[in-house]
C-alpha positions in Angstrom: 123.8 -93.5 -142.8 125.9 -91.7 -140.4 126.8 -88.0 -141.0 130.5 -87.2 -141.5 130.6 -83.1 -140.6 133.4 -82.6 -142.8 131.0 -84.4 -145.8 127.9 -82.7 -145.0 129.9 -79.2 -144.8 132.0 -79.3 -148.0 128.6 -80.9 -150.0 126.7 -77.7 -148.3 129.1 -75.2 -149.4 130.1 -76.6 -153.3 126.3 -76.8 -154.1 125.6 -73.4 -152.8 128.8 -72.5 -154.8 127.3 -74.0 -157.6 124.0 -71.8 -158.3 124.1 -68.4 -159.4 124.4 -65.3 -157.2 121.1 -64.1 -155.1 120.0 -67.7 -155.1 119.2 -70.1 -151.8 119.6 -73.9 -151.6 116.9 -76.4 -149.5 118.6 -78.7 -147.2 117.1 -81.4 -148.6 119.1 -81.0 -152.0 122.3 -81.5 -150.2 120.9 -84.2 -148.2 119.9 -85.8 -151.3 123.5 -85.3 -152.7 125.0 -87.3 -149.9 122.8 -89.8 -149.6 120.8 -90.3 -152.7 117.6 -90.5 -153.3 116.1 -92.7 -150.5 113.4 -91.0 -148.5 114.6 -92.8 -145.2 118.4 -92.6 -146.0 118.7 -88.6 -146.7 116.2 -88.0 -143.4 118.5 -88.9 -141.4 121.2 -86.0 -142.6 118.7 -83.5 -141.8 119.5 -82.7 -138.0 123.2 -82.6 -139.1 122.8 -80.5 -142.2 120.8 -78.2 -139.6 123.6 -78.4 -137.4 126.4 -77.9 -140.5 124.3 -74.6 -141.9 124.1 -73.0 -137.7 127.9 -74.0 -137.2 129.2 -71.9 -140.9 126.4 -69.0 -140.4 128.0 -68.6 -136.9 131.6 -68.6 -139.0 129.6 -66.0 -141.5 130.2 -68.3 -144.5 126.1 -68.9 -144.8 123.3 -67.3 -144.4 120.4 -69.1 -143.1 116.6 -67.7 -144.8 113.2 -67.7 -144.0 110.9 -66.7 -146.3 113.7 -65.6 -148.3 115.3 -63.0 -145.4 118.5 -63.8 -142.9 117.4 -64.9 -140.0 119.5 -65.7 -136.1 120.8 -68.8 -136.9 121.2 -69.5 -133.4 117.0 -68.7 -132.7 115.0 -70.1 -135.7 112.5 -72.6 -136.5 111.0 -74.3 -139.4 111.1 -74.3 -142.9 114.6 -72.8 -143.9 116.7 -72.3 -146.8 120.6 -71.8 -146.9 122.5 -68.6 -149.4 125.3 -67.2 -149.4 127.1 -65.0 -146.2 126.5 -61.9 -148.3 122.9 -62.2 -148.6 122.9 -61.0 -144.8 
């Protein structure tokens, strides 16, 4: 499965829209809602869903969470969750 930007972007921010305020979304889910349920398929979306969730922090329309706190989302690593811009 290749990675449309535009695709992974707009899936990121209607799920996030989506939950209720003060609550974070794992990558995976929106990987998941682009490519199903395939193990192998929705892997591959991970480095661009990465890439999606840097690209709108840096635009301050996310807010990218470890351990439930913003973190840099130019200088992170590992396990993250995305929320909303206001959460930082």
């Amino acid at each position: 499965m290749t990675a449309d930007t535009a695709l992974v972007e707009t899936t990121l921010l209607r799920l996030l829209d989506a939950l209720p305020p003060g609550k974070s979304i794992d990558p995976t889910e929106i990987a998941r809602a682009i490519a199903g349920t395939d193990e192998k398929q929705w892997r591959l979306l991970m480095m661009p869903i990465r890439n999606a969730a840097i690209r709108l922090a840096g635009d301050g329309k996310v807010a990218i969470l470890r351990k439930g706190r913003p973190v840099d989302p130019q200088d992170f690593k590992g396990v993250y969750r995305i929320g909303r811009a206001e959460a930082a």
